[in-house]
MDAnalysis code that builds the backbone (N, CA, C; Angstrom):
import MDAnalysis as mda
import numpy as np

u = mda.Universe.empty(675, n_residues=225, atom_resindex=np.repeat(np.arange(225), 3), trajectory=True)
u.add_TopologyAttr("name", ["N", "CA", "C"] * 225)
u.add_TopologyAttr("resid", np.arange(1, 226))
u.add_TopologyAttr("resname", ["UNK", "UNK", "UNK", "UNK", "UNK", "UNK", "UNK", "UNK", "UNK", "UNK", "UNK", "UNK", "UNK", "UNK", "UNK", "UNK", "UNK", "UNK", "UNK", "UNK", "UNK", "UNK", "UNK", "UNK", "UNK", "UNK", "UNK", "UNK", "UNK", "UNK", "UNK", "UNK", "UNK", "UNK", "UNK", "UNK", "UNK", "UNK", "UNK", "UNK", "UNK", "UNK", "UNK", "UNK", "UNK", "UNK", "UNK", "UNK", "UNK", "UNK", "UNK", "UNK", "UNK", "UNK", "UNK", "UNK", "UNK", "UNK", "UNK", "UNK", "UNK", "UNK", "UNK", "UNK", "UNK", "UNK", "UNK", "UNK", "UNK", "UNK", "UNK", "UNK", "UNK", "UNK", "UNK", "UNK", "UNK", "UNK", "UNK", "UNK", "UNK", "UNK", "UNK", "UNK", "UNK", "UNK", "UNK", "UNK", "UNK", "UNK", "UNK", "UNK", "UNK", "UNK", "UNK", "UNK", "UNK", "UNK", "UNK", "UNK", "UNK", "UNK", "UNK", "UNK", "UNK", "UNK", "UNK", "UNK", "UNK", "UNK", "UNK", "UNK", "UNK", "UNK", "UNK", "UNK", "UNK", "UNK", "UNK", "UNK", "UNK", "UNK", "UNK", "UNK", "UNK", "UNK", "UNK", "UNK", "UNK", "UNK", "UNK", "UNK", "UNK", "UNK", "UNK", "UNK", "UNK", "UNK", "UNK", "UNK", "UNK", "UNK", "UNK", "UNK", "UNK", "UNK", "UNK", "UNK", "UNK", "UNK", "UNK", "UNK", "UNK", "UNK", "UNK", "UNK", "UNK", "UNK", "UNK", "UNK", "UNK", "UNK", "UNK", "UNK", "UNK", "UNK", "UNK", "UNK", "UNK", "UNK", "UNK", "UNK", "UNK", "UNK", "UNK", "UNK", "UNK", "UNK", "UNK", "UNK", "UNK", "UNK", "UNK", "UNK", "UNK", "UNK", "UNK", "UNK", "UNK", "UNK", "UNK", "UNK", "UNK", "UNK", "UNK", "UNK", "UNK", "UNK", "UNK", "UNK", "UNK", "UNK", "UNK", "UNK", "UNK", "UNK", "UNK", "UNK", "UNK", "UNK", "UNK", "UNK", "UNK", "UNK", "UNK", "UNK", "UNK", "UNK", "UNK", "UNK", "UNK", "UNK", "UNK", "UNK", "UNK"])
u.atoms.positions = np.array([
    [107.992, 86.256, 111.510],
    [106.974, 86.893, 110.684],
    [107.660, 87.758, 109.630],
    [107.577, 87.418, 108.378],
    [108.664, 87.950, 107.424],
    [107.386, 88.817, 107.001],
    [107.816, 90.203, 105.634],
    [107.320, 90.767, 105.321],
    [107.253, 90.402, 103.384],
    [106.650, 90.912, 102.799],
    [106.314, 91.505, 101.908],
    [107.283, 92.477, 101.189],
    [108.045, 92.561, 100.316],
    [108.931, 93.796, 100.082],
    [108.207, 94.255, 98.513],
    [107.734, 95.603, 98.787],
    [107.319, 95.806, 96.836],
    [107.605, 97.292, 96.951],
    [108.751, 96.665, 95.857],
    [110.015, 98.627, 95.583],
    [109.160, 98.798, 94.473],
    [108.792, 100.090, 94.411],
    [108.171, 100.723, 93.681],
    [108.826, 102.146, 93.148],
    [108.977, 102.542, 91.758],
    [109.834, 103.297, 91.208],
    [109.682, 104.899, 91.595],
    [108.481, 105.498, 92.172],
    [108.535, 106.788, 92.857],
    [107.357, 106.710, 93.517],
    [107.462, 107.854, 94.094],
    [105.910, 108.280, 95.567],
    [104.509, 108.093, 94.741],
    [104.162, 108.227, 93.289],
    [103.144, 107.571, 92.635],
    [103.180, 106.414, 92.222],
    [104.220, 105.603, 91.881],
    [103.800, 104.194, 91.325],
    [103.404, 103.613, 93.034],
    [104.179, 104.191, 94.301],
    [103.612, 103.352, 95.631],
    [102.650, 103.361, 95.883],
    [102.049, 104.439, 96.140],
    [100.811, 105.197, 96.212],
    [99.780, 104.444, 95.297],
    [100.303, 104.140, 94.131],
    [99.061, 103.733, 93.025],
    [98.860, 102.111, 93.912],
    [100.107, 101.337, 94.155],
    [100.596, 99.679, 94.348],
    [99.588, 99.820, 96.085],
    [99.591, 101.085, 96.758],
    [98.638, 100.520, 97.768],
    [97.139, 101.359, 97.687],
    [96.899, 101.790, 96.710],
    [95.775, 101.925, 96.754],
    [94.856, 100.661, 95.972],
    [95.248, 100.076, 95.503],
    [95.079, 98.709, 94.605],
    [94.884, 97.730, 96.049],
    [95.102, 97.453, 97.157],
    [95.477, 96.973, 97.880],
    [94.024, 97.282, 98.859],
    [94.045, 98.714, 98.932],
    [92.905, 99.729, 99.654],
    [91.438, 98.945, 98.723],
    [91.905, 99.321, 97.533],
    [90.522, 98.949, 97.001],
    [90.068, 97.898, 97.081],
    [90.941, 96.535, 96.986],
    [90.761, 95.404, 97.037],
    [89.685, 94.885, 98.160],
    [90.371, 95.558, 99.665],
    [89.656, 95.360, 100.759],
    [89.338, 96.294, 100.817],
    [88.234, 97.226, 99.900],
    [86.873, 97.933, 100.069],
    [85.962, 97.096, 99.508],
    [86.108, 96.255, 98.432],
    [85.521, 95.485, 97.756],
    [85.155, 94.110, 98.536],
    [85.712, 93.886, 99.519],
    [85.815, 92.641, 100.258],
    [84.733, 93.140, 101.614],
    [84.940, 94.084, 102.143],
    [84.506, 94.928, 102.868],
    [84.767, 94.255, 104.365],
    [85.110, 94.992, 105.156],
    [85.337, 94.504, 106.532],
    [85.794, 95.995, 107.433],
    [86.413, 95.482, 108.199],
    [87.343, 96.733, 109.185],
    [89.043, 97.571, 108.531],
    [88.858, 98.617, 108.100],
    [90.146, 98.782, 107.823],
    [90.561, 100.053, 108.880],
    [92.066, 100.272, 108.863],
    [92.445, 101.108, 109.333],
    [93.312, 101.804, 108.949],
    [92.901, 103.145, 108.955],
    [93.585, 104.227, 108.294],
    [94.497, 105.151, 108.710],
    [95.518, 105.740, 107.938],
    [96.539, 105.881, 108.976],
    [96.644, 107.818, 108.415],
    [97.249, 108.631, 108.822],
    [97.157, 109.951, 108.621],
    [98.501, 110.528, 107.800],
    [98.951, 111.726, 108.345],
    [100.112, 112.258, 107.496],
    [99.860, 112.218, 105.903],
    [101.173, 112.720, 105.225],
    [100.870, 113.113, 103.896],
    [100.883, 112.491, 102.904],
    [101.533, 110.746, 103.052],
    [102.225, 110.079, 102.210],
    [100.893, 109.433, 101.977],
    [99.910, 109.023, 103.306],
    [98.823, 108.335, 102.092],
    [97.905, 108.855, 101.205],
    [98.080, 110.415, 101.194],
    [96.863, 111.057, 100.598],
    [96.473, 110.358, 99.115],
    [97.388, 110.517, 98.709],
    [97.504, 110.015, 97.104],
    [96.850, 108.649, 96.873],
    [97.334, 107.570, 97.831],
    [96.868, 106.360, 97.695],
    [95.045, 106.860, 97.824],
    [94.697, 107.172, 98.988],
    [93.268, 107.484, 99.136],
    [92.833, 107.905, 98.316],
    [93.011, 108.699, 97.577],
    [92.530, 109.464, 96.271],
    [92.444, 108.508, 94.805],
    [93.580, 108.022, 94.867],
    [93.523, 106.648, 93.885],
    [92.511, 105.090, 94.350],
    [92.847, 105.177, 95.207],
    [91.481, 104.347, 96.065],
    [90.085, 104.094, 95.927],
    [89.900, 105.308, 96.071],
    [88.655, 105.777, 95.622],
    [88.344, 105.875, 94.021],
    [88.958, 105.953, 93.138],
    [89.086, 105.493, 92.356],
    [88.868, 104.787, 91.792],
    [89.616, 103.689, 91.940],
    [89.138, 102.276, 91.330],
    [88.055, 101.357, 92.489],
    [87.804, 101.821, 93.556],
    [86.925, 101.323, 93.989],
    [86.058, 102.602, 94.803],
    [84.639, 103.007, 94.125],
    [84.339, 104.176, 94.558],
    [82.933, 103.745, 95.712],
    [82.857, 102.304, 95.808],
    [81.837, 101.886, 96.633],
    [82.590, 101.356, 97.509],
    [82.717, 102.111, 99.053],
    [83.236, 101.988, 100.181],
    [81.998, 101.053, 101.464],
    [81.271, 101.308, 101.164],
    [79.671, 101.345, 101.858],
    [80.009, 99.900, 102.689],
    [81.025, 98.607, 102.479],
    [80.794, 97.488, 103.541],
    [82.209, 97.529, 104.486],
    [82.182, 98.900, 104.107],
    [83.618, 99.032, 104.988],
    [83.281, 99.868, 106.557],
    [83.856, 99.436, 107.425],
    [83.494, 100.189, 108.956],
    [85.260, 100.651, 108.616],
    [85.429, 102.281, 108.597],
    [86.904, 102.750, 108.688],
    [87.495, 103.684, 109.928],
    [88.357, 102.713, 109.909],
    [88.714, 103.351, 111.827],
    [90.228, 104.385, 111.288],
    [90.790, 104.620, 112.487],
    [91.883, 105.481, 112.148],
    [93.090, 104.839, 113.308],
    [93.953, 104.320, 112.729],
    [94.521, 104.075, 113.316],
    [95.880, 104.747, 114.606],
    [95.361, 106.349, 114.046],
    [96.236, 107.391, 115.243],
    [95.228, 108.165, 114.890],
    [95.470, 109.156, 116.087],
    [94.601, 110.563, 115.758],
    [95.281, 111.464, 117.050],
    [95.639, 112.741, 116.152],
    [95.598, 113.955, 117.196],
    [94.765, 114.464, 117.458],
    [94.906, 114.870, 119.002],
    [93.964, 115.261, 119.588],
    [93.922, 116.834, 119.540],
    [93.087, 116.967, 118.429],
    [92.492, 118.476, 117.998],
    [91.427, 118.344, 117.693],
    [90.383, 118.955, 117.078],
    [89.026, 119.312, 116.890],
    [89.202, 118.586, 115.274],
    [88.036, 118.067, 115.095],
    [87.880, 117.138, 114.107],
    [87.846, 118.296, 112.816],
    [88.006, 119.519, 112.798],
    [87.628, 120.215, 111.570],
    [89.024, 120.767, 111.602],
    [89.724, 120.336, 111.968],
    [91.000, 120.846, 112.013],
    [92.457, 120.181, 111.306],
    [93.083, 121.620, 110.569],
    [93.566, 120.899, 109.437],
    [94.669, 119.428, 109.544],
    [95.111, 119.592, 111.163],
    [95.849, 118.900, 111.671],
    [95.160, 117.648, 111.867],
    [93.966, 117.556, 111.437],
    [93.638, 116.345, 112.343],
    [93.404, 114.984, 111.156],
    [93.361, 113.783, 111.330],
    [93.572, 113.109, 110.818],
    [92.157, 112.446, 110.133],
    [91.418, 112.431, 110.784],
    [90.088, 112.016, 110.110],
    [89.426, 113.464, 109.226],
    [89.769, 114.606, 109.070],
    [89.668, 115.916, 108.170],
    [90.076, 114.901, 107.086],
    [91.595, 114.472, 107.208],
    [92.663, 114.273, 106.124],
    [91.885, 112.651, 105.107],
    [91.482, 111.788, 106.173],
    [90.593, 110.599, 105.578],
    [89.730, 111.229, 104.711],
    [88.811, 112.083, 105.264],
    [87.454, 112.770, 105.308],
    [87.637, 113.440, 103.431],
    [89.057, 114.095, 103.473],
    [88.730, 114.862, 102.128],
    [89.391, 114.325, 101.002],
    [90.205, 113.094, 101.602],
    [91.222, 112.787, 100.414],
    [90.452, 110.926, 100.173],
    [89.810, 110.843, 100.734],
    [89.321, 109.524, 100.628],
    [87.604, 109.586, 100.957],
    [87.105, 109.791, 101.841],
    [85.690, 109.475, 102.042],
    [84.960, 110.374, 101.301],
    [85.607, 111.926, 100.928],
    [84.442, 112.220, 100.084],
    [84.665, 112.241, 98.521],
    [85.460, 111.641, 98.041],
    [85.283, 110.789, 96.590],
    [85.242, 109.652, 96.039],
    [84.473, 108.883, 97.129],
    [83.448, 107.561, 96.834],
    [82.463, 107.776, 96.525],
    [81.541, 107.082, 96.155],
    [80.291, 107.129, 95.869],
    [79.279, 106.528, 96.886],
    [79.769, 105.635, 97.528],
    [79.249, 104.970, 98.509],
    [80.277, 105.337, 99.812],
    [80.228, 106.383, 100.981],
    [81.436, 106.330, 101.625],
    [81.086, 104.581, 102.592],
    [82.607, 104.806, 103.721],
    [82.302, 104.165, 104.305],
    [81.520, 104.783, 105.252],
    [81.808, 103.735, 107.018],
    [81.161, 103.946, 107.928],
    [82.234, 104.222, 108.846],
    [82.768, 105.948, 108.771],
    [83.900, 106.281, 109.425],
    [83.961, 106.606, 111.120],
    [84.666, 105.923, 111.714],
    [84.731, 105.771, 113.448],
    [85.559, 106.831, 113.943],
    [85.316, 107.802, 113.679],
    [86.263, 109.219, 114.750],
    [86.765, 108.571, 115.552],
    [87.969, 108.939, 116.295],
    [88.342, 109.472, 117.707],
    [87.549, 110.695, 117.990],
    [86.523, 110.942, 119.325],
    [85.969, 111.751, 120.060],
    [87.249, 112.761, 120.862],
    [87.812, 113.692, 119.930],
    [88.970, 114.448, 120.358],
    [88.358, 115.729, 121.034],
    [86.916, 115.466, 121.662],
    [86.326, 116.624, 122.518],
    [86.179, 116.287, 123.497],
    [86.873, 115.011, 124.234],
    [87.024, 114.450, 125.523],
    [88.992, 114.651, 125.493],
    [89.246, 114.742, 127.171],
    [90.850, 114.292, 127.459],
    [91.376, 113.550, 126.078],
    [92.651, 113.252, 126.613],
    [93.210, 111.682, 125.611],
    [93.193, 110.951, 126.351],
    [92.979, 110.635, 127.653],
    [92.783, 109.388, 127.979],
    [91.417, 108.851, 128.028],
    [90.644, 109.591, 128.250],
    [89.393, 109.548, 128.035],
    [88.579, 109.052, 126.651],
    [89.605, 110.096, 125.735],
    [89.090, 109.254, 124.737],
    [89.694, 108.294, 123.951],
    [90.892, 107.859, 124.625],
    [91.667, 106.650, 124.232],
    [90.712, 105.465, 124.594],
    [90.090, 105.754, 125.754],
    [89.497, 104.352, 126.380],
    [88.166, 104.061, 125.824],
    [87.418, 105.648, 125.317],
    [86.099, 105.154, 124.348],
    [86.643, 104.579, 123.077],
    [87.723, 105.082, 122.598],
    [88.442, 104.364, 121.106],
    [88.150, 102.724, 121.414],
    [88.859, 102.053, 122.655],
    [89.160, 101.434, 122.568],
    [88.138, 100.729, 122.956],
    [86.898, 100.778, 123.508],
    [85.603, 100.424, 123.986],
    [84.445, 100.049, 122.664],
    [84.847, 101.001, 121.276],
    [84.538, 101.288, 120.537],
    [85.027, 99.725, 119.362],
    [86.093, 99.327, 119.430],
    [87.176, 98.727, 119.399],
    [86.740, 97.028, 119.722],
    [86.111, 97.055, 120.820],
    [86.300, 95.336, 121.169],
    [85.477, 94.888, 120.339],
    [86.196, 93.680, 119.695],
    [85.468, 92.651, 119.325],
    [85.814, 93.081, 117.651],
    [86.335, 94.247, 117.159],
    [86.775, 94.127, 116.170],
    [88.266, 93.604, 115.495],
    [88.304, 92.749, 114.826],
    [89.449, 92.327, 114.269],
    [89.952, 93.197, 112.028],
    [90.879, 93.546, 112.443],
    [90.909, 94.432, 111.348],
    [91.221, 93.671, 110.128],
    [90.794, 94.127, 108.649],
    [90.987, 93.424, 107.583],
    [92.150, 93.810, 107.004],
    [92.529, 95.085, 107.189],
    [94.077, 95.723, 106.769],
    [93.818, 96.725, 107.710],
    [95.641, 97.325, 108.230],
    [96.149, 98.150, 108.470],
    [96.948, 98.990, 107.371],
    [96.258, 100.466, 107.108],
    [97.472, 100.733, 106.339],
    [98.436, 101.869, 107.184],
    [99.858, 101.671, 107.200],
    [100.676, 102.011, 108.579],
    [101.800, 102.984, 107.549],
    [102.232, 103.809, 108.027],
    [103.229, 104.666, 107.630],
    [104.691, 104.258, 108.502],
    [105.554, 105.198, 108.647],
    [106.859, 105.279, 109.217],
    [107.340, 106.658, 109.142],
    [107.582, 106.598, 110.084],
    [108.581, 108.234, 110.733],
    [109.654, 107.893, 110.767],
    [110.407, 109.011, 110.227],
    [112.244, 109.385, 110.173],
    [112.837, 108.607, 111.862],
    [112.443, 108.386, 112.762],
    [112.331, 108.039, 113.859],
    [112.226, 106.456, 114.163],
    [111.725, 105.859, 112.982],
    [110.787, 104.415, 113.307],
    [109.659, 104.361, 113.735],
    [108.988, 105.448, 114.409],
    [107.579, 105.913, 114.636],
    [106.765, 104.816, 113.541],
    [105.749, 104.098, 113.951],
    [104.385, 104.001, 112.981],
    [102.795, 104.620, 114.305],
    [101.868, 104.689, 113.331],
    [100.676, 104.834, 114.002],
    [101.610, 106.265, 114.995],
    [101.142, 106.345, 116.015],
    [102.041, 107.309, 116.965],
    [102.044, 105.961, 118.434],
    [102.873, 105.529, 117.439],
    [103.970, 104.395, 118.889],
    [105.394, 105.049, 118.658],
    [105.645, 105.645, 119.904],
    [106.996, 106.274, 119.719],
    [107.902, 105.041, 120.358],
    [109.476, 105.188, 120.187],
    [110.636, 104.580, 120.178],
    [110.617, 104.331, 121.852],
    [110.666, 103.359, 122.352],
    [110.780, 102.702, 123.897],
    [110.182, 103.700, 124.807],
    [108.631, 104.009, 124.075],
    [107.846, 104.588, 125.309],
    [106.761, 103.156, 125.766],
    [106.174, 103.544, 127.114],
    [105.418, 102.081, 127.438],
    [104.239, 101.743, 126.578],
    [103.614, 102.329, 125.767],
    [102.532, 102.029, 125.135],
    [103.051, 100.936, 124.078],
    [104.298, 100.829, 124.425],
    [104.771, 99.248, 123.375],
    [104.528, 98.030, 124.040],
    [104.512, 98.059, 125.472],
    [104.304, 97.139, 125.983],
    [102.636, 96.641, 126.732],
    [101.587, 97.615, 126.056],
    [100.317, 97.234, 126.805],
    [100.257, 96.313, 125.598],
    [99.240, 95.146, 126.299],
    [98.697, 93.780, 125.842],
    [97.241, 93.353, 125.774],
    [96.527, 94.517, 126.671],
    [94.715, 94.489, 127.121],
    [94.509, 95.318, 125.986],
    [95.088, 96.814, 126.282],
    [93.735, 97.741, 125.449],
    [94.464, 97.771, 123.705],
    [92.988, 98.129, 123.262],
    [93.464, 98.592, 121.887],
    [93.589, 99.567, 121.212],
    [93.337, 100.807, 122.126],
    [93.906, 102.117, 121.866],
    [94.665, 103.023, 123.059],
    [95.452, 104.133, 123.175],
    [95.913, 104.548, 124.436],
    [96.132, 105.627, 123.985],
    [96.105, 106.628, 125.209],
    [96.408, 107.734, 124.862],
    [98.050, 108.215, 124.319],
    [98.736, 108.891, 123.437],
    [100.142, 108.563, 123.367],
    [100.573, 110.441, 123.692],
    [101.377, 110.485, 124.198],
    [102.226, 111.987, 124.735],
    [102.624, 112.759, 122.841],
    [103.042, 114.035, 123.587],
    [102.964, 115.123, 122.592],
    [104.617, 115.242, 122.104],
    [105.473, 113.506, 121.374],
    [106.354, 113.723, 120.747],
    [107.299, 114.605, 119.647],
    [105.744, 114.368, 118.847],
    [106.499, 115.187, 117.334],
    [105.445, 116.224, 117.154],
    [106.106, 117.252, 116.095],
    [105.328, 118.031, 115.669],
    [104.008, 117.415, 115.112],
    [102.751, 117.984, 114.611],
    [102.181, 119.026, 115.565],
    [102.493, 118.861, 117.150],
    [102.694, 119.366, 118.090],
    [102.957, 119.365, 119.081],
    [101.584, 119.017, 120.096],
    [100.785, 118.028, 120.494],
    [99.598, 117.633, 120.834],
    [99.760, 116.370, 120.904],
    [99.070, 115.860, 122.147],
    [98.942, 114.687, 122.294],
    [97.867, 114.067, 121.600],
    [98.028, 112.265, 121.705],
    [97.444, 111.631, 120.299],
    [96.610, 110.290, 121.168],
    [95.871, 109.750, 120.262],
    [95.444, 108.547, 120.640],
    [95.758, 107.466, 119.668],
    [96.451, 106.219, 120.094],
    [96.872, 105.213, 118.780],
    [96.368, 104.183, 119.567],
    [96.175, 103.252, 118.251],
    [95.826, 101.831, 118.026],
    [97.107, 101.210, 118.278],
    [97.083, 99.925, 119.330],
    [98.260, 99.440, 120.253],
    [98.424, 98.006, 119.346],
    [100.050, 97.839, 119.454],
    [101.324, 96.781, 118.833],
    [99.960, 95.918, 118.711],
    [99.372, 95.118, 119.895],
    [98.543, 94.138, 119.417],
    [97.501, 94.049, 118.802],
    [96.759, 95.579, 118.504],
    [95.539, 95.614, 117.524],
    [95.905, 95.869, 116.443],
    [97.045, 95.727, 115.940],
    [97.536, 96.452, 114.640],
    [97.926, 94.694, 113.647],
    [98.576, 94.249, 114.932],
    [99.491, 92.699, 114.639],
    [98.149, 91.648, 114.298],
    [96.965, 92.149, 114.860],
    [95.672, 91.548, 115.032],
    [94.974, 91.419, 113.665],
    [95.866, 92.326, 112.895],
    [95.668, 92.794, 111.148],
    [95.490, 91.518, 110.275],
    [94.655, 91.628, 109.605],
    [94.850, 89.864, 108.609],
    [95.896, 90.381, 107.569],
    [95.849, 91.740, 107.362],
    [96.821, 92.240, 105.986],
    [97.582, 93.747, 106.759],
    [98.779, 93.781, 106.686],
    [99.032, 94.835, 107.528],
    [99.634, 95.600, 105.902],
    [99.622, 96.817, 105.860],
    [100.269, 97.621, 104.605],
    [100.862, 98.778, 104.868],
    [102.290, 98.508, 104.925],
    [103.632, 99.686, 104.926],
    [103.647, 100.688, 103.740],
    [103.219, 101.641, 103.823],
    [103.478, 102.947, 102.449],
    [104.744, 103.905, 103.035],
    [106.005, 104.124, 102.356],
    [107.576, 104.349, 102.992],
    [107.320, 104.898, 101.802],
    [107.776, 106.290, 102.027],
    [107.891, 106.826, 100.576],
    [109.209, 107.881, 100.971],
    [110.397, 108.093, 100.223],
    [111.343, 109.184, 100.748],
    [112.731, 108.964, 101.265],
    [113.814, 109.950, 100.623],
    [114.980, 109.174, 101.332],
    [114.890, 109.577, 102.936],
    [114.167, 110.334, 103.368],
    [114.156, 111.094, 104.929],
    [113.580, 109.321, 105.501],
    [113.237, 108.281, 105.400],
    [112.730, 106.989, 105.787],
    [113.529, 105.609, 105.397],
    [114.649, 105.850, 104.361],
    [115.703, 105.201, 104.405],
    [116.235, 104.300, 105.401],
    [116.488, 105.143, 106.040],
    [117.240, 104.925, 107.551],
    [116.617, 103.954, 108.788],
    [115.620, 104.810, 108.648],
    [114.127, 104.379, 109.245],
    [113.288, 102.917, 108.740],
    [114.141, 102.943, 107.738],
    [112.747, 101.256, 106.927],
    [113.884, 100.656, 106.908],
    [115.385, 100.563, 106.767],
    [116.461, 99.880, 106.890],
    [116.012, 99.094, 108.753],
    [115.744, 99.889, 109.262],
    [116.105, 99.262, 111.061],
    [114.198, 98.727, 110.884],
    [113.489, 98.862, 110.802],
    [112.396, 98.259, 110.357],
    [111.900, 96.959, 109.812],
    [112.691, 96.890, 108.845],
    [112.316, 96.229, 107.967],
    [113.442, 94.978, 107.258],
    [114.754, 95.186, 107.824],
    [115.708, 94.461, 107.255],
    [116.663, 94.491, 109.016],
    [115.834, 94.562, 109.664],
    [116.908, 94.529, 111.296],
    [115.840, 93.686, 111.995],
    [116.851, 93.024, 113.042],
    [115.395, 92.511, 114.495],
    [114.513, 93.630, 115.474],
    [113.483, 93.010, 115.548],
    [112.214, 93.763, 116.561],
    [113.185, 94.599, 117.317],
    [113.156, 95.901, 117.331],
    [113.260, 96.496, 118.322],
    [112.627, 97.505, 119.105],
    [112.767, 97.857, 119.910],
    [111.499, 98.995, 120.773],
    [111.868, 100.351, 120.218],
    [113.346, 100.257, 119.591],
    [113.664, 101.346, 119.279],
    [113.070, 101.991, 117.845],
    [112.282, 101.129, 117.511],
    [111.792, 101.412, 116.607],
    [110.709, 100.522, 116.436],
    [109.753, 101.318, 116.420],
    [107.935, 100.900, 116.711],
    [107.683, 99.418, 115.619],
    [107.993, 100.440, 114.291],
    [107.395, 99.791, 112.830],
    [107.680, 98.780, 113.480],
    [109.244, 98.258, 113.401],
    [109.637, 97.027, 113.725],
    [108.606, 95.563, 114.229],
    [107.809, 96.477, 115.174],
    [107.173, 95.420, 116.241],
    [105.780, 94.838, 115.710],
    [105.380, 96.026, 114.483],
    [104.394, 95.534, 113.918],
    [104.165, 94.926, 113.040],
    [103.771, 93.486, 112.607],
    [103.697, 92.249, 111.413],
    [102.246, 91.306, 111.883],
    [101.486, 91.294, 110.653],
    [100.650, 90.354, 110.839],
    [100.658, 89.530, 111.261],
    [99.988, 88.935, 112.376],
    [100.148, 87.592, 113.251],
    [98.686, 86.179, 112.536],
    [98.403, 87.057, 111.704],
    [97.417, 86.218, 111.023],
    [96.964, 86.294, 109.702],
    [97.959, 87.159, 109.161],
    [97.918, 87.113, 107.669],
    [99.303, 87.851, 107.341],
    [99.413, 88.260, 106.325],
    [100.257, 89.273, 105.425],
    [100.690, 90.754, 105.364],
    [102.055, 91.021, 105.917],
    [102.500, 92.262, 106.148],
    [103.493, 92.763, 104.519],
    [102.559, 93.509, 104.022],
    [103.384, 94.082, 102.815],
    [103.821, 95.806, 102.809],
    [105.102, 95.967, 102.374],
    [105.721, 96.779, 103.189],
    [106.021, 97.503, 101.506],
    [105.445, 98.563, 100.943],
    [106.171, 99.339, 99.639],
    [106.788, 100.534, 99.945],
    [107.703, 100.439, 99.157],
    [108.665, 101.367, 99.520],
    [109.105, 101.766, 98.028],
    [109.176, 102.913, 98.105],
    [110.145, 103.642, 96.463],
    [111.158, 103.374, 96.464],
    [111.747, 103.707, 95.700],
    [113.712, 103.085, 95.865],
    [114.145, 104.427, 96.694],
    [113.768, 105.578, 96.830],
    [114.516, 106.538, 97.625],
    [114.211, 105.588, 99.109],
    [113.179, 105.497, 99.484],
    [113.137, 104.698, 100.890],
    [113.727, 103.270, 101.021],
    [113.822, 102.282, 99.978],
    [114.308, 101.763, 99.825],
    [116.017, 101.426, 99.743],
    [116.160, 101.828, 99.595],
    [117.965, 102.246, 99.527],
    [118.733, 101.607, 100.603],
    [118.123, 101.466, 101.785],
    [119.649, 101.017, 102.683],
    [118.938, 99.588, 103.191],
    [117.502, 99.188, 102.215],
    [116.669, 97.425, 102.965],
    [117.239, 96.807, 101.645],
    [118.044, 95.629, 102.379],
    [119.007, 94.483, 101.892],
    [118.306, 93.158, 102.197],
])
């Protein structure tokens, strides 16, 4: 399962190259999944943008910490202000219920979950190989049933998380890598230009039924040959 490579000249021309991507499949409308941290804000914001009618989209999240949904840490806040509320039409956004356990509410995620097949993933990368919050040879690489799980309190923020699992992600018709930074260099080199490894999540994730496109700036870009 090969990827997609589109070097893009800084953290805005990427940002612009996947929000074009975002909009495309808002316009198409189906299941997408959205991913948190800081690198996609921009795309969302440009997103919305050129496509400000979200309305046939059901938008899930593809990680979420488990904090209180009004909280600055939390990841559907971050959807919520940088993407859903400058559409005109939002979508139809699917919380994680982060007022139950995480396992608890890993298993309504994932209950929530059946029977959907996603139209894009858009997936980040951690200095680590981290995507979604699948950490480096913990077991949530190897479940095959569910499609969300609860995941332990790795990285800062310090809180445990709930993610969307290797096979609901791979389940993607369009999977979309946003790598922005030389701190991901390292990280999108063993990713993206190395074999599957556990030691690194991204790795494991590629469309099994469509198209994995992976942009990267040339600072992140730098060590994928």
């Amino acid at each position: 399962m090969g990827v997609e490579l589109v070097i893009a000249e800084d953290g805005e021309d990427a940002a612009s190259r996947a929000a074009e991507l975002l909009a495309a499949a808002a316009a198409r409308g189906g299941h997408v999944a959205l991913s948190g941290g800081s690198t996609p804000c921009r795309a969302y914001e440009l997103a919305a943008q050129l496509q400000p009618d979200w309305g046939a989209v059901d938008a899930w999240l593809g990680d979420e910490r488990c904090v209180p949904a009004d909280d600055d840490r939390a990841n559907v806040r971050l959807v919520r202000e940088s993407l859903v509320d400058h559409t005109v039409t939002p979508p139809t956004l699917h919380p994680v219920d982060t007022t139950l356990p995480p396992g608890r509410a890993a298993a309504a995620y994932d209950a929530a979950l059946a029977g959907v097949v996603l139209d894009l993933a858009l997936q980040g990368i951690g200095p680590d190989g981290h995507t979604a919050s699948l950490y480096p040879d913990e077991p949530s690489l190897d479940e095959q049933a569910a499609r969300a799980v609860a995941a332990p309190a790795r990285l800062e923020p310090w809180v445990e998380r709930v993610t969307m699992t290797v096979p609901m992600l791979c389940a993607a018709r369009e999977v979309v890598f946003l790598v922005v930074g030389a701190a991901k260099a390292e990280a999108a080199r063993r990713a993206f230009a190395e074999p599957p490894s556990r030691a690194t999540p991204a790795s494991l994730v590629r469309s099994t039924a469509g198209r994995t496109v992976v942009i990267l700036d040339r600072a992140a870009a730098a060590e994928v040959r």
